[in-house]
C-alpha positions in Angstrom: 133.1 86.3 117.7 130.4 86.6 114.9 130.5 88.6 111.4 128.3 90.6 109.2 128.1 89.7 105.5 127.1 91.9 103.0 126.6 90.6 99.7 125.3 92.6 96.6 125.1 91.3 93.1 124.6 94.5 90.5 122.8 93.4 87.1 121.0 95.1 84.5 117.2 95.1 85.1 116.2 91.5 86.3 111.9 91.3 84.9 109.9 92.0 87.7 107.9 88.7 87.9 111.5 86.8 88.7 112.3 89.1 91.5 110.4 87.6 94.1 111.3 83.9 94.4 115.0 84.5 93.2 115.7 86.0 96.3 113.8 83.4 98.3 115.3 80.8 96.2 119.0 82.7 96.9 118.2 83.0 100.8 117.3 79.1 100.8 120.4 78.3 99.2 122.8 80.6 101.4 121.5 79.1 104.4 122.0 75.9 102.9 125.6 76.3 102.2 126.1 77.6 105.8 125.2 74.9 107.8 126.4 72.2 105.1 129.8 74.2 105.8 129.4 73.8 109.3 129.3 77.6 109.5 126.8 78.6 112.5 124.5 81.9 111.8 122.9 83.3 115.2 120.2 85.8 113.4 119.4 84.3 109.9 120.0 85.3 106.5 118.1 88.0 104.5 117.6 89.0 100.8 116.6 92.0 99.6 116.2 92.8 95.9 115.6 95.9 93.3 115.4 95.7 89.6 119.0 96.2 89.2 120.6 94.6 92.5 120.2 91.5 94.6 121.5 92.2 97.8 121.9 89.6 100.6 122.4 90.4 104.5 123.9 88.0 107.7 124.2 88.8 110.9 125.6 86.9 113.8 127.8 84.4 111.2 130.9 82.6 112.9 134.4 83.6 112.5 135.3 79.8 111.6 133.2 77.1 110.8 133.1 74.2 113.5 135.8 71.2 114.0 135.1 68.1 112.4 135.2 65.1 114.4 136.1 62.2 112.7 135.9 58.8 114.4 137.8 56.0 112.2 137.9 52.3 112.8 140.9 51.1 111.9 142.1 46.6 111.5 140.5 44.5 113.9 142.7 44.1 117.0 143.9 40.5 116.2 145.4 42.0 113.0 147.1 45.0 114.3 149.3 43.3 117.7 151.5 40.4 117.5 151.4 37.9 120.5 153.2 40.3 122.2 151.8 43.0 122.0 153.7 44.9 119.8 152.0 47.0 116.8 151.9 45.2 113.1 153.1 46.7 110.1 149.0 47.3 109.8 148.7 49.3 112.9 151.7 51.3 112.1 150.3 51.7 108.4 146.8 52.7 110.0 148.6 55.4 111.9 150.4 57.1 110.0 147.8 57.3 107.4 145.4 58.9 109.9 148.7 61.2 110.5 148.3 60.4 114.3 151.2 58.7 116.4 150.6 54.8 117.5 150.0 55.9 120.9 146.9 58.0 119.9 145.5 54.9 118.5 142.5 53.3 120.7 140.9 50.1 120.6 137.0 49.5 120.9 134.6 46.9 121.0 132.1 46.3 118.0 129.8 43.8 117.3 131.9 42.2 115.1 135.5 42.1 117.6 137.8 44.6 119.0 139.2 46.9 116.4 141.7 49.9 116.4 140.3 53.3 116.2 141.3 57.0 116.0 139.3 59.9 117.0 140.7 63.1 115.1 139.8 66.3 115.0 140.0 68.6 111.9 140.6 72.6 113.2 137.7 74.5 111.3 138.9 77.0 108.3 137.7 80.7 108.6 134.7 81.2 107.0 135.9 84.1 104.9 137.9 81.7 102.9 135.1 79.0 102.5 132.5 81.6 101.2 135.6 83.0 98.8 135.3 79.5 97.2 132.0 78.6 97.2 130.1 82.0 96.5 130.7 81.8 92.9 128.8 78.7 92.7 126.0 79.5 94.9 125.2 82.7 92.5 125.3 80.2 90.0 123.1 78.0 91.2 120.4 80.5 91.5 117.2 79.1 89.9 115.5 81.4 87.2 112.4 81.0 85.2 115.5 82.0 82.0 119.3 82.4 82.5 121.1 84.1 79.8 124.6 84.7 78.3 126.1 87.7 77.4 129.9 88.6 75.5 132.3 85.9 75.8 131.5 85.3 79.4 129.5 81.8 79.6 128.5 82.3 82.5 123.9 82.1 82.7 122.3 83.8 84.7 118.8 86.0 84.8 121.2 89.4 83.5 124.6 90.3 82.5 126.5 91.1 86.2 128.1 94.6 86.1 129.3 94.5 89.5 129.9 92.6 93.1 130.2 93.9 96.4 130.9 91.4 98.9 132.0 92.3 102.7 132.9 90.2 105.5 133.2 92.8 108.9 134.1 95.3 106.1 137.0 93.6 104.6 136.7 92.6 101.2 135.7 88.4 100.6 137.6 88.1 97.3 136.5 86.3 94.5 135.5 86.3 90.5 131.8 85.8 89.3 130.8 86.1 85.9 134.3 87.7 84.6 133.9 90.5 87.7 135.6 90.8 90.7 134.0 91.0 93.9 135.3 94.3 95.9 133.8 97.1 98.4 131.9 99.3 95.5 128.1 99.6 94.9 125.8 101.8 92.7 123.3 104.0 93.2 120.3 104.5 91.2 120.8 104.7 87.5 119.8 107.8 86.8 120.0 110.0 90.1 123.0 108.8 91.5 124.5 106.7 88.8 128.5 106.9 90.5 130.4 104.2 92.2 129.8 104.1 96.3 132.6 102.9 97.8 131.2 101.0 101.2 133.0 99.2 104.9 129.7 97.6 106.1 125.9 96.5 106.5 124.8 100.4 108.3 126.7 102.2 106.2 125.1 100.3 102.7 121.6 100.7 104.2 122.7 104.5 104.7 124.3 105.1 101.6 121.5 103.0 99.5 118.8 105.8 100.8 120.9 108.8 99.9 121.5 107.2 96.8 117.6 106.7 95.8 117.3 103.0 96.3 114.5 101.1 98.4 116.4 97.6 98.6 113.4 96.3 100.6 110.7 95.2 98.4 108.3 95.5 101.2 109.2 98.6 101.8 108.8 99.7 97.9 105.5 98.1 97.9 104.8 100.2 100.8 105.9 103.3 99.2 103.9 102.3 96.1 100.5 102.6 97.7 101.4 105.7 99.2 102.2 107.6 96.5 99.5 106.3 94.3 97.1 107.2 96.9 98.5 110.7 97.3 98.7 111.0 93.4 94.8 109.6 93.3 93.8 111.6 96.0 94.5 114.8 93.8 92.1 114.7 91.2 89.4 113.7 94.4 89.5 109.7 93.5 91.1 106.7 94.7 93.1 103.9 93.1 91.7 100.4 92.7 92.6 98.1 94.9 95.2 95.7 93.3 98.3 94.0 95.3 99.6 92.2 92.3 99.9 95.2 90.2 101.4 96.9 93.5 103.9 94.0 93.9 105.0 94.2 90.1 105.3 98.0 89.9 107.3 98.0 93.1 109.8 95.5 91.4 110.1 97.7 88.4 111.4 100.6 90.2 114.6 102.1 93.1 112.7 105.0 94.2 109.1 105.0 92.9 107.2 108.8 92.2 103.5 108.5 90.8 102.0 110.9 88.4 98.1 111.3 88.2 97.0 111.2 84.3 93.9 111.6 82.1 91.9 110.5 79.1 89.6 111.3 76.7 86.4 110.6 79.0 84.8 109.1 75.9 86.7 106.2 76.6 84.5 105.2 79.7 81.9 103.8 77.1 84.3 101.3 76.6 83.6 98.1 79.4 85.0 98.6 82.7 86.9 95.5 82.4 88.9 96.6 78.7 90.2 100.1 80.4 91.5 98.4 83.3 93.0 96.0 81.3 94.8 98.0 79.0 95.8 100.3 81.6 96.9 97.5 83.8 98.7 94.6 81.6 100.6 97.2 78.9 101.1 100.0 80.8 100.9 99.0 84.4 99.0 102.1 85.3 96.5 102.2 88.3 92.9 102.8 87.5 91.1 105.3 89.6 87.4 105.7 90.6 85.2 108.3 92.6 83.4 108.1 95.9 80.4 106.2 93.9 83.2 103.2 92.5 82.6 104.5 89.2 85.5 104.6 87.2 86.9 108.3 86.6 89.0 109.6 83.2 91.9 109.3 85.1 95.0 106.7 85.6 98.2 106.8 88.0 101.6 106.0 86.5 104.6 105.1 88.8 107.8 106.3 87.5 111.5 105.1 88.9 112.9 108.7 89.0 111.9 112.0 91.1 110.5 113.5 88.0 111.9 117.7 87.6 108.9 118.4 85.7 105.5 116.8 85.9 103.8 117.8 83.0 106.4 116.5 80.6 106.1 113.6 82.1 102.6 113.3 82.6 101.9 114.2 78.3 103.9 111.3 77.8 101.7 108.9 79.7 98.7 110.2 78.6 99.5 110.5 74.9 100.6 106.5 75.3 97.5 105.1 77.0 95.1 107.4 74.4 97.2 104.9 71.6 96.1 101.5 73.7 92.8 102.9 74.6 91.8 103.6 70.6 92.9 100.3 69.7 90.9 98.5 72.8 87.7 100.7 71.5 88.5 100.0 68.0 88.6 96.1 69.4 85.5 96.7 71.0 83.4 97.9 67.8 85.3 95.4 65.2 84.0 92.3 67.8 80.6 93.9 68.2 79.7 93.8 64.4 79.7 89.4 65.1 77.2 88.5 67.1 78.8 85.9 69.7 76.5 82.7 68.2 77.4 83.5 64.7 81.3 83.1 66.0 80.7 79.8 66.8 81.4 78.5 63.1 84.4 80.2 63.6 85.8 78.0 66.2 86.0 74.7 63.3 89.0 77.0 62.2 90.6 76.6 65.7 92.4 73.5 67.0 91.7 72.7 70.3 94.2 69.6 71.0 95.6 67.7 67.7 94.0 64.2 68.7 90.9 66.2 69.7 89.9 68.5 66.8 89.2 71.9 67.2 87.1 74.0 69.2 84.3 73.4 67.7 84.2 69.8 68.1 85.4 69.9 71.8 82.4 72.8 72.5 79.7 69.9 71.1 81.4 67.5 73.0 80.8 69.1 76.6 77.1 71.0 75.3 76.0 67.5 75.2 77.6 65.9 78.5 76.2 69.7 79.9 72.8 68.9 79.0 73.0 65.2 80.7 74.1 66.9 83.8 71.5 69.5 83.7 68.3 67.2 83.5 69.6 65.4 86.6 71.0 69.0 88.8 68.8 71.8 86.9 65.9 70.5 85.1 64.6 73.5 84.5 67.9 75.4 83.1 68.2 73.5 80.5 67.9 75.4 77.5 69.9 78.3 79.4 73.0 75.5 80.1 72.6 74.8 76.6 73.1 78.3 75.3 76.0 79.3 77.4 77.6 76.0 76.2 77.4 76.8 72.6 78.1 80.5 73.8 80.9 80.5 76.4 84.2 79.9 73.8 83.3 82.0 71.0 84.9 84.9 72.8 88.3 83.3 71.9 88.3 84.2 68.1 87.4 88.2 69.5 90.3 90.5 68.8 89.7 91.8 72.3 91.0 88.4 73.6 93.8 87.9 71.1 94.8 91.1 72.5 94.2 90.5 76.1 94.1 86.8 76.8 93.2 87.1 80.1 89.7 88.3 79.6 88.7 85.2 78.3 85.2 84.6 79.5 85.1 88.0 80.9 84.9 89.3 77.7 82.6 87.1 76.4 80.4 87.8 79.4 80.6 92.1 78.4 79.4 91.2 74.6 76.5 89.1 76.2 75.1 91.5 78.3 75.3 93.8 75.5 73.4 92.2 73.1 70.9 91.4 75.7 71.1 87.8 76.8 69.6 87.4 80.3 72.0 87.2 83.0 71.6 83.8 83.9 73.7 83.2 80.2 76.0 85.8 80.5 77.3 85.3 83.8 77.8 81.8 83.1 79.9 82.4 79.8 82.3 83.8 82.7 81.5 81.3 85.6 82.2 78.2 83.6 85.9 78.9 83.5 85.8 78.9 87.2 87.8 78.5 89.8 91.3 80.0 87.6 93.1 77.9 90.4 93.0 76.3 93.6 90.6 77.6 96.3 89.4 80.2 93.9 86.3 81.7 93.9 83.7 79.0 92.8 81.1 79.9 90.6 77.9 81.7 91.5 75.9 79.9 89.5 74.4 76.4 88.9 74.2 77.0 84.8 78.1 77.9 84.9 79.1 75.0 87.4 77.3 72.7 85.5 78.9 74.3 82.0 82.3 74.2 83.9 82.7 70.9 84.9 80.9 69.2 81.5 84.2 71.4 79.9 86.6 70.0 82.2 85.0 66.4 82.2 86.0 66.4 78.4 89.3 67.7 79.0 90.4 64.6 81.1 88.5 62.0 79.4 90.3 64.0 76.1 93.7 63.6 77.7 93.5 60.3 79.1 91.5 58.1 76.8 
């Protein structure tokens, strides 16, 4: 006979980034502790996970874990029979220490001689008991980027627990996590159905979790994501930009996700492409829109976690937060273009690059000069344009638009470029040099920001390992 088991872990809202590999992580270790228990599972073990909930799901699990065999060589034979045959206080001790009568004792040959030897075999225990004493610890051992301790309880992990519902075939596997005791109750969403769900199974959760407003999939919420922001998009006659990692975020910040179709002030789009998106994306985690032509529109889409009873409220309140981040990236924007990017350069002796390396400054005429050696061999005549986007390509790192947003580093310094009118060979490798972000990432374009690139990173090791 195999079992279900339902396992749910209710917290408050666990950050969206952790979401992912926790469960993986959780799913690794369950599967783990399974077959280290000798506990067989016919159709595998699944997590699924929402801001507020980890949920874990096995089918085909066996009643009782399988008997252990246990082959033990006893005293050599010599030691254990007199002349006679008769057993020695040693066999008799060997016996009854393996709790086995002297006539279940064997002999067998080994390299080393005849010796006694008992095969015994050690009846399995349900598995309802074993995962009563070791699920505690597995929850435990959950790896989080940061654990924390809440109350007296001293228990770490990623949030406070507020509630455990563990089922084995619908009977309750008892045990006490985190100061709470596990039992057959769940929660809904924590708004639109906020009461205690009392539940006997793995259909009957899946049911009761959709009536209650929760997606416990994160596929599926991802799923539901794109839809909706499409459909929210699609009203205002544009479409949202095409972003999985902003998908996969929003859907692990939400149950049930709704999306709401905003505005702003169109005098806004004179701002760089790049500084709406990113203050739409990183602080507010809104969707940017654009038109048929891929020109972006006035418009954002906001996914909310509740079924919103009126829009417009809702919909003000996005709007009147984004117009707050949008003035300050324009007011970014115009405090950065009264500098010139070559007049910030002086401004980088005020910024320490490594402490045994001096600052910015030093490490930027470092790698101009190693850049310039490495042009006159690969790009004789780029020279003077290597040259400039060397001196050029950090000074976007004292901007207030980058303090702000540090991940436009280089993009931003590529935006100020064009805009004062540097040829594109310059500004595009202001960007390119910091390229690739990562393994098998897209290479630069460019010969004037490869060669920029690795004279930068050249420095950095020979910085770090001299």
């Amino acid at each position: 006979m195999t079992m279900e088991l339902l396992l749910e872990i209710g917290t408050e809202e666990i950050p969206a980034g952790y979401l992912a590999e926790g469960l993986a992580q959780w799913r690794r270790l369950m599967e783990t502790c399974l077959s280290g228990n000798r506990i067989e599972i016919e159709e595998g073990v699944k997590t699924f996970g929402t801001p507020r909930r980890l949920v874990l799901i096995g089918k085909g699990i066996s009643e009782r874990q399988a008997d252990l065999v246990k082959e033990i060589t006893g005293p050599p034979r010599s030691v254990a029979y007199d002349g006679e045959g008769r057993p020695t206080k040693a066999a008799l001790g060997f016996a009854q220490k393996q709790d086995v009568s002297i006539e279940e004792v064997e002999c067998i040959e080994t390299p080393k001689g005849e010796y006694l030897y008992v095969k015994r075999r050690i009846p399995g225990r349900p598995t309802a008991e074993i995962l009563a004493e070791l699920l505690p610890g597995l929850i435990a051992d959950i790896p989080w980027p940061k654990s924390m301790r809440w109350g007296a309880v001293g228990f770490p992990f990623v949030r406070p627990i507020h509630w455990v519902a563990c089922l084995l075939n619908g009977e309750v596997v008892s045990f006490q996590v985190a100061g709470v005791k596990s039992g057959d109750t769940t929660r809904g969403h924590r708004f639109m159905s906020p009461g205690p769900i009392q539940i006997s199974g793995i259909q009957e959760y899946l049911r009761e979790m959709k009536q209650a407003f929760v997606v416990i999939d994160p596929e599926e919420r991802e799923r539901v994501v794109r839809e909706v922001v499409q459909e929210a998009a699609e009203k205002v006659g544009g479409r949202p930009g095409d972003d999985p990692e902003l998908v996969s975020t929003v859907a692990n910040l939400v149950e049930t996700p709704s999306a709401i179709c905003g505005s702003f002030d169109s005098s806004f789009l004179e701002i760089p492409d790049v500084v709406l998106i990113t203050a739409m994306r990183e602080h507010q985690k809104y969707f940017a829109v654009y038109d048929k032509e891929g020109r972006l529109m006035p418009n954002f889409v906001a996914v909310n976690n509740t079924v919103t009873r009126d829009v417009s409220v809702v919909q003000r309140g996005h709007e009147r937060v984004l117009r707050a981040r949008l003035s300050d990236a324009a007011f970014f924007v115009r405090e950065d273009r009264k500098t010139p990017l070559l007049q910030r350069l002086e401004g980088l002796r005020k910024v320490v690059y490594q402490a045994d390396l001096g600052t910015s400054y030093a490490k930027v005429q470092r790698f101009q000069r190693l850049a310039a050696r490495i042009a006159e061999k690969v790009l004789p005549d780029e020279i003077d344009h290597v040259n400039l986007v060397a001196r050029l390509c950090k000074c976007d790192l004292i901007t207030q638009m980058v303090g702000e947003f540090p991940s436009l580093q280089g993009v931003m310094g590529k935006e100020y470029a064009q805009l004062e009118g540097y040829p594109d060979a310059v500004s595009t490798g202001i960007y390119e040099h910091y390229l690739p972000l990562r393994a098998g990432g897209e290479l630069p374009s460019s010969g004037v920001g490869a060669v920029v690139g690795i004279a930068d990173r050249m420095d950095t090791i020979a910085g770090c390992f001299a």
